[in-house]
C-alpha positions in Angstrom: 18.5 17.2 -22.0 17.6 17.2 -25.4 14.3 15.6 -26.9 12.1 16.7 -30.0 8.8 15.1 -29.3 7.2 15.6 -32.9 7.4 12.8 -36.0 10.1 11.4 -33.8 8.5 10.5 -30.8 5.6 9.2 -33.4 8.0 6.3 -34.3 10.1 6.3 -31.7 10.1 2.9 -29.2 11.0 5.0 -26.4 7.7 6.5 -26.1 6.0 3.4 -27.5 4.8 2.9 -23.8 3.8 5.3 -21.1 6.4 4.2 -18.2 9.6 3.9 -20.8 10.1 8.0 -21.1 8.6 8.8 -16.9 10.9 6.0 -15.9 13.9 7.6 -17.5 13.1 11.0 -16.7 12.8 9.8 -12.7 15.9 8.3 -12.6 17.9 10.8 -14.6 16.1 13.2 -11.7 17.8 11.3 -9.2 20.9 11.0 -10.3 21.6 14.6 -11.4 19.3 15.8 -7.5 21.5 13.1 -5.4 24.9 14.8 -6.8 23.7 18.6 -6.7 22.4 18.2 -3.3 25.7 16.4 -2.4 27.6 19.3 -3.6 25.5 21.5 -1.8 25.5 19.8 1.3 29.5 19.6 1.5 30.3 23.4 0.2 31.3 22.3 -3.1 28.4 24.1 -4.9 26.2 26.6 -3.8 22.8 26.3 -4.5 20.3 29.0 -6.0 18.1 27.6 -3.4 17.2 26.1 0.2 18.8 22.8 -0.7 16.7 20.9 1.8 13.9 22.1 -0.1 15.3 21.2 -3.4 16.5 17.7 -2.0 12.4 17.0 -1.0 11.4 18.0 -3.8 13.5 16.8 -6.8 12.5 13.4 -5.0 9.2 13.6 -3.9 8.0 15.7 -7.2 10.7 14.8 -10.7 12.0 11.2 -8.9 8.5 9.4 -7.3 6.0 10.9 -9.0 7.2 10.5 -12.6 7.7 6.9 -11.7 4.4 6.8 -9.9 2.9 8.0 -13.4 5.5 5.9 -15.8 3.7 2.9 -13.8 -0.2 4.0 -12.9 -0.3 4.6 -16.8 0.6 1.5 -17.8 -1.6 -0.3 -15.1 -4.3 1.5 -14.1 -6.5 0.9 -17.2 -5.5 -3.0 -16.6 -6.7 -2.3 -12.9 -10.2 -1.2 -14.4 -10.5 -3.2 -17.6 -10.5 0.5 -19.5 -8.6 0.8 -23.1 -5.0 1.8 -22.9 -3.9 5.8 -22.7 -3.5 7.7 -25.9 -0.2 8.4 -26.3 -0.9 11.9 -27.1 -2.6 12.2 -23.9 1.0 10.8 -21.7 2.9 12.3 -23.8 1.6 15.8 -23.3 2.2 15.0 -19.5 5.5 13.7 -20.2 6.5 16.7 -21.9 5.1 19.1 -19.0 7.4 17.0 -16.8 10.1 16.8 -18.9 10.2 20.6 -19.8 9.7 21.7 -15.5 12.4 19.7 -14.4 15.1 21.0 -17.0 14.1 24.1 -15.6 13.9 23.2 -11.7 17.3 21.3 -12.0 19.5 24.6 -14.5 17.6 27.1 -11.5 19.1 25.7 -8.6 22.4 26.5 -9.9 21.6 29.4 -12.0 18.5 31.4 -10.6 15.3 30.6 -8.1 13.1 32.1 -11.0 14.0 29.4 -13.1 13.0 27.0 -10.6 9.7 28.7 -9.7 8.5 28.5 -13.3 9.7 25.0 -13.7 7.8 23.6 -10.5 4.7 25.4 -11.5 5.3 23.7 -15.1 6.1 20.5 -13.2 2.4 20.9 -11.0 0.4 21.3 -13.9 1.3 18.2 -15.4 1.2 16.3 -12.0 -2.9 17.9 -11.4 -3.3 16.9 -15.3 -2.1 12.9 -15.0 -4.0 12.6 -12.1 -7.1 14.2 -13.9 -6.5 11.4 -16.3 -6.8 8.7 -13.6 -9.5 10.3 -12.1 -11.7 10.2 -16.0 -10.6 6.7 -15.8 -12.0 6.0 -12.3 -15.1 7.8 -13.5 -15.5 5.8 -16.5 -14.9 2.2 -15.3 -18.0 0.0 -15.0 -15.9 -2.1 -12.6 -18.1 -2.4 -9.2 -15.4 -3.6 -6.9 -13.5 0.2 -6.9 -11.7 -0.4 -3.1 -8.1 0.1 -4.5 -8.1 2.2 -7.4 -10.2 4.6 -5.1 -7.3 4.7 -2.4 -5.0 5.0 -5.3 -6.8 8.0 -6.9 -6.8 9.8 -3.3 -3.4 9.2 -2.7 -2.3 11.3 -6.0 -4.7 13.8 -5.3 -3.6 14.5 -2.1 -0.3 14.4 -3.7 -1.3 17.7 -6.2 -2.4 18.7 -2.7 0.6 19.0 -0.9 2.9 19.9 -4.4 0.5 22.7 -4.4 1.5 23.5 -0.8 5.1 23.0 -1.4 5.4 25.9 -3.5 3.3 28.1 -1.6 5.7 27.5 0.5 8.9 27.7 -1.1 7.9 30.9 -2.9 5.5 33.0 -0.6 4.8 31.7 2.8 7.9 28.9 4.6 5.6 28.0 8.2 3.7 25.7 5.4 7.1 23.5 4.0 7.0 21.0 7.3 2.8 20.4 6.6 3.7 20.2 2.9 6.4 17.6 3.7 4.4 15.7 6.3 1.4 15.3 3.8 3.7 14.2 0.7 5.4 12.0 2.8 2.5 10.3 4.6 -1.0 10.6 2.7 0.8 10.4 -0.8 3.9 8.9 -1.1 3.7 6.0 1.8 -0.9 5.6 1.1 0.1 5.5 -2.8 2.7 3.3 -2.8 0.9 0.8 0.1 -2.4 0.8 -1.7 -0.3 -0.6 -4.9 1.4 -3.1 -2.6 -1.2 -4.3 -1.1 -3.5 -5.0 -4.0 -0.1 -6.3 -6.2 2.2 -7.9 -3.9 -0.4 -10.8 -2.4 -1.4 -11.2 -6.3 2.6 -11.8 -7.4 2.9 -14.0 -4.2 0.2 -16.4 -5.1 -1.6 -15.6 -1.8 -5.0 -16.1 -1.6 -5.6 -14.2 1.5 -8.7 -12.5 1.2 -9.3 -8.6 1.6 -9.1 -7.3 4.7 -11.9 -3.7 4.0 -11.2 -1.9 6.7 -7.3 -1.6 6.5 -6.7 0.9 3.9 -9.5 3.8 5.9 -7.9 2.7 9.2 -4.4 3.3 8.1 -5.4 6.6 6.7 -7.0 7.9 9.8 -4.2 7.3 11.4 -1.9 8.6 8.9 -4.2 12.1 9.4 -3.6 12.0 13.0 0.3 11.4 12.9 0.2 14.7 10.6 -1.9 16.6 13.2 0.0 15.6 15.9 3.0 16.8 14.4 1.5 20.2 13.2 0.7 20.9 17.1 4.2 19.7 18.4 6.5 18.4 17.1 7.6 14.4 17.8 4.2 13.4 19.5 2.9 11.2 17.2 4.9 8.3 18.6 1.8 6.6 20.1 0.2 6.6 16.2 3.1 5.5 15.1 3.2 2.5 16.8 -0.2 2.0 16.2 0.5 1.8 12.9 3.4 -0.4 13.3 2.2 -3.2 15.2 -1.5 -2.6 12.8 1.2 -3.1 9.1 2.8 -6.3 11.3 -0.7 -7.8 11.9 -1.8 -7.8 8.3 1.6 -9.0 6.8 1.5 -11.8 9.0 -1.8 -12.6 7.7 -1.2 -12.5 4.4 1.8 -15.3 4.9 4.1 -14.1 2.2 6.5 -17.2 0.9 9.6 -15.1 2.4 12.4 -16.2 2.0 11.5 -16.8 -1.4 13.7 -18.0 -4.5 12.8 -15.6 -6.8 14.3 -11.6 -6.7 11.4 -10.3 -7.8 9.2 -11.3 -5.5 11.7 -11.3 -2.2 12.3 -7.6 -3.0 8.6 -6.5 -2.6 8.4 -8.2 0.2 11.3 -7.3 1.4 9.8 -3.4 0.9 6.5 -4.5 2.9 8.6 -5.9 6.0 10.0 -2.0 6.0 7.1 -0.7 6.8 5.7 -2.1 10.4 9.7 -1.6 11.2 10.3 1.9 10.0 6.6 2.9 11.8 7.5 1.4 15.0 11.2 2.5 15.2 9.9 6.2 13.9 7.6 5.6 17.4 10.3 4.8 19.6 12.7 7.5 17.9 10.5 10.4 18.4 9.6 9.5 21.9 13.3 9.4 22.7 13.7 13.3 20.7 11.1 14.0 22.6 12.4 13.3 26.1 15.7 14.1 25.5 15.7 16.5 22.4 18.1 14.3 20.4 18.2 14.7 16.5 17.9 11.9 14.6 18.1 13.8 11.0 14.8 13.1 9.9 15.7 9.1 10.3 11.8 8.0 10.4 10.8 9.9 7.3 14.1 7.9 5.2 13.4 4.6 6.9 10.2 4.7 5.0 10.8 6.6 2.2 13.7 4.5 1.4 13.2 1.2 3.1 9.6 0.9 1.9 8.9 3.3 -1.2 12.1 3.5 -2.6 12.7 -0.6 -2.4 9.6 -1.3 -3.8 9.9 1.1 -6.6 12.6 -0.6 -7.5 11.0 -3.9 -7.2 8.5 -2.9 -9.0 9.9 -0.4 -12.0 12.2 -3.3 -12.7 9.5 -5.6 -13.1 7.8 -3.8 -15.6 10.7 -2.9 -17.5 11.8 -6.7 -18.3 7.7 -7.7 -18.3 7.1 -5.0 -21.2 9.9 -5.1 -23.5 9.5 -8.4 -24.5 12.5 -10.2 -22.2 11.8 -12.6 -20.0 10.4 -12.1 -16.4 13.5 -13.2 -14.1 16.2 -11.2 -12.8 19.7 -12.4 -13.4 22.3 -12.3 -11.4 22.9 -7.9 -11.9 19.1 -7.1 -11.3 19.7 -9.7 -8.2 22.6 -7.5 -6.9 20.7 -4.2 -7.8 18.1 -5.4 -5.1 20.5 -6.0 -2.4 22.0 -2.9 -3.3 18.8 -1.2 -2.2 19.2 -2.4 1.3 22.9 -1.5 1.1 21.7 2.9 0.6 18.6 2.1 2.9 21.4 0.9 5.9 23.7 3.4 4.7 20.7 6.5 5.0 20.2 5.3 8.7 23.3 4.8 9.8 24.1 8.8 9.5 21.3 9.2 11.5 22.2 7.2 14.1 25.8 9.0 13.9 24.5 12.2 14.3 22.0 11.2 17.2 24.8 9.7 18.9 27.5 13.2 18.1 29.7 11.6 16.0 30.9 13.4 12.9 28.4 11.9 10.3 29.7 13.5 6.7 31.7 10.6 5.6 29.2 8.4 6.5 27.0 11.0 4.1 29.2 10.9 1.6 28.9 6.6 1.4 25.0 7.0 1.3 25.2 9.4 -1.2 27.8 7.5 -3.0 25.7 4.3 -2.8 22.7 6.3 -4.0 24.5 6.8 -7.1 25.8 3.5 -7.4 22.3 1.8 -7.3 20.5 4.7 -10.7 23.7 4.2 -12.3 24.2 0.8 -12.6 20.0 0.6 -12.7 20.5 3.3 -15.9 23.3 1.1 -17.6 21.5 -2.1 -16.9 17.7 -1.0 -18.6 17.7 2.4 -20.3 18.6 0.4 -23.1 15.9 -1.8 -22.9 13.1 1.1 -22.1 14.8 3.5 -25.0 15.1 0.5 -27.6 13.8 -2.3 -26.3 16.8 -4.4 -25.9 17.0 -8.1 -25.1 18.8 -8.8 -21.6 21.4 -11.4 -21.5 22.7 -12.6 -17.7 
């Protein structure tokens, strides 16, 4: 990985908007953390460090986040009717990103000091992008601040639990399954559902109006899942139901037009329906490990990770990739397959659960999710770097 961000990046397309370089440095990150962990997780390779630690965090911290950033940049000064970002200001984020994951990805084959200097290089420019959204949250003179406010809190609680992360990876281990639980929960599920549920209605045409009190109800109950959990283990089943059935009842207010014609659309809503099912079967799959001490291999944290966050981001990095290069807003018939592709790894993630639960011998099941989970960046990467590096014209 090789970039010289002077007079180049001055002129350059590529960094012409703020989610073209995150975008491509999130799904170069996922590609190049799905096959070392795959490696690792089969003998092939042996990894510098814990490579469940590396596979949470090359994707919660140099896969989502970039993205989250590629896309909060472009949109967050639309959400509050502030100017655009300076590209000097992205760009110096960008290159904070850019620089800590070289080094996070080279350390876990060559040496954990590499890696311990790249995620602290990595954590300064996540606590500096979100000081960005912050000034702009300060600054707006919009009145109605409901979702850029549950937004902003997401990604701060997000530098929250990086912050715990490497504490630790590096000095202190008891603190990796809090770290996890928060990342997962209060930043990547609350950041991702407060986009959704201010975007997807909008895109949908549905005039549904505002329901105020289910963002603050969904995160008390997201902060009493993780408490549950940090006193024992699989007893947050009852909140997770809670939350569940609570997802269900608003979606089914909101009357989405599903099916719907159109790909873009049927895939974020596609993500949304996820969310009540991956709560809800999370409930009744950690009340079963808790009664019978059955392993599920983390099934409820991937059902939403992937069936929800990952689906959407999909959804919604493809959407502004076409929107802002200048092609028109329609998927063709490969961006049409890509989305059902994304259902294809989310199935293929649970069924190696569901193997292991049930004792079967689940690594060539493994091996197809992984292989699917390369399948889906590498077409993805074929079909668009092109148009976020150049700007390319798509034809079908």
């Amino acid at each position: 990985m090789h970039m010289n961000f002077s007079e180049e990046a001055e002129d350059s397309y590529f960094f012409s908007q703020p989610h073209q370089p995150f975008f491509i440095l999130a799904f170069i990150s996922a590609l190049a953390g799905m096959l070392l962990f795959m490696l690792s997780y089969k003998g092939i390779l042996n990894l510098s460090v814990s490579p469940v630690g590396f596979h949470v965090y090359v994707f919660t911290y140099l896969m989502f986040t970039p993205a989250f950033f590629g896309f909060l940049f472009t949109t967050f000064p639309r959400f509050t009717a502030t100017p655009p970002i300076d590209k000097s200001v992205y760009m110096r984020i960008f290159s904070f990103y850019y620089i800590g994951a070289t080094l996070i990805l080279l350390g876990s084959i060559v040496t954990p000091v590499f890696s311990g200097i790249g995620m602290s290089i990595v954590f300064i420019g996540h606590f500096m992008g979100t000081q960005v959204l912050r000034k702009i949250y300060k600054t707006t003179v919009m009145e109605d601040k409901h979702d850029i406010f549950w937004i902003l809190t997401a990604m701060s609680i997000g530098v929250f639990a990086h912050f715990l992360f490497i504490i630790a990876a590096f000095f202190y281990a008891p603190l990796m399954g809090l770290s996890i639980e928060i990342s997962v929960y209060l930043f990547l599920f609350l950041l991702t559902f407060s986009v959704a549920q201010r975007m997807v209605p909008f895109f949908s045409h549905c005039t549904v109006e505002r329901n105020p009190y289910l963002m603050r109800s969904i995160f008390i109950l997201l902060i009493l899942h993780i408490l549950l959990e940090g006193f024992y283990t699989n007893s947050s089943f009852i909140v997770d139901l809670l939350i569940g059935v609570l997802i269900a009842k608003e979606l089914h207010r909101w009357k989405l037009p599903f099916p719907n014609p159109n790909p873009l659309l049927w895939i974020l809503h596609i993500a949304l329906f996820w969310v009540p099912v991956a709560f809800i079967l999370s409930g009744l799959v950690n009340l079963v490990t808790l009664l019978s001490g059955i392993s599920f291999l983390a099934l409820d944290i991937h059902m939403l990770v992937l069936g929800f966050v990952l689906t959407i981001l999909i959804g919604f990095g493809t959407r502004v990739t076409i929107g802002h290069s200048g092609n028109m807003l329609q998927a063709d018939k490969w961006t049409t397959l890509l989305f059902y592709w994304t259902q294809v790894v989310v199935v293929s993630r649970i069924l190696v659960s569901l193997a292991a639960a049930l004792g079967y011998h689940f690594i060539i099941l493994f091996d197809i999710s992984a292989t699917a989970w390369l399948l889906l960046f590498i077409v993805w990467a074929v079909r668009f770097f092109d148009v976020l590096i150049r700007g390319k014209k798509l034809t079908s």
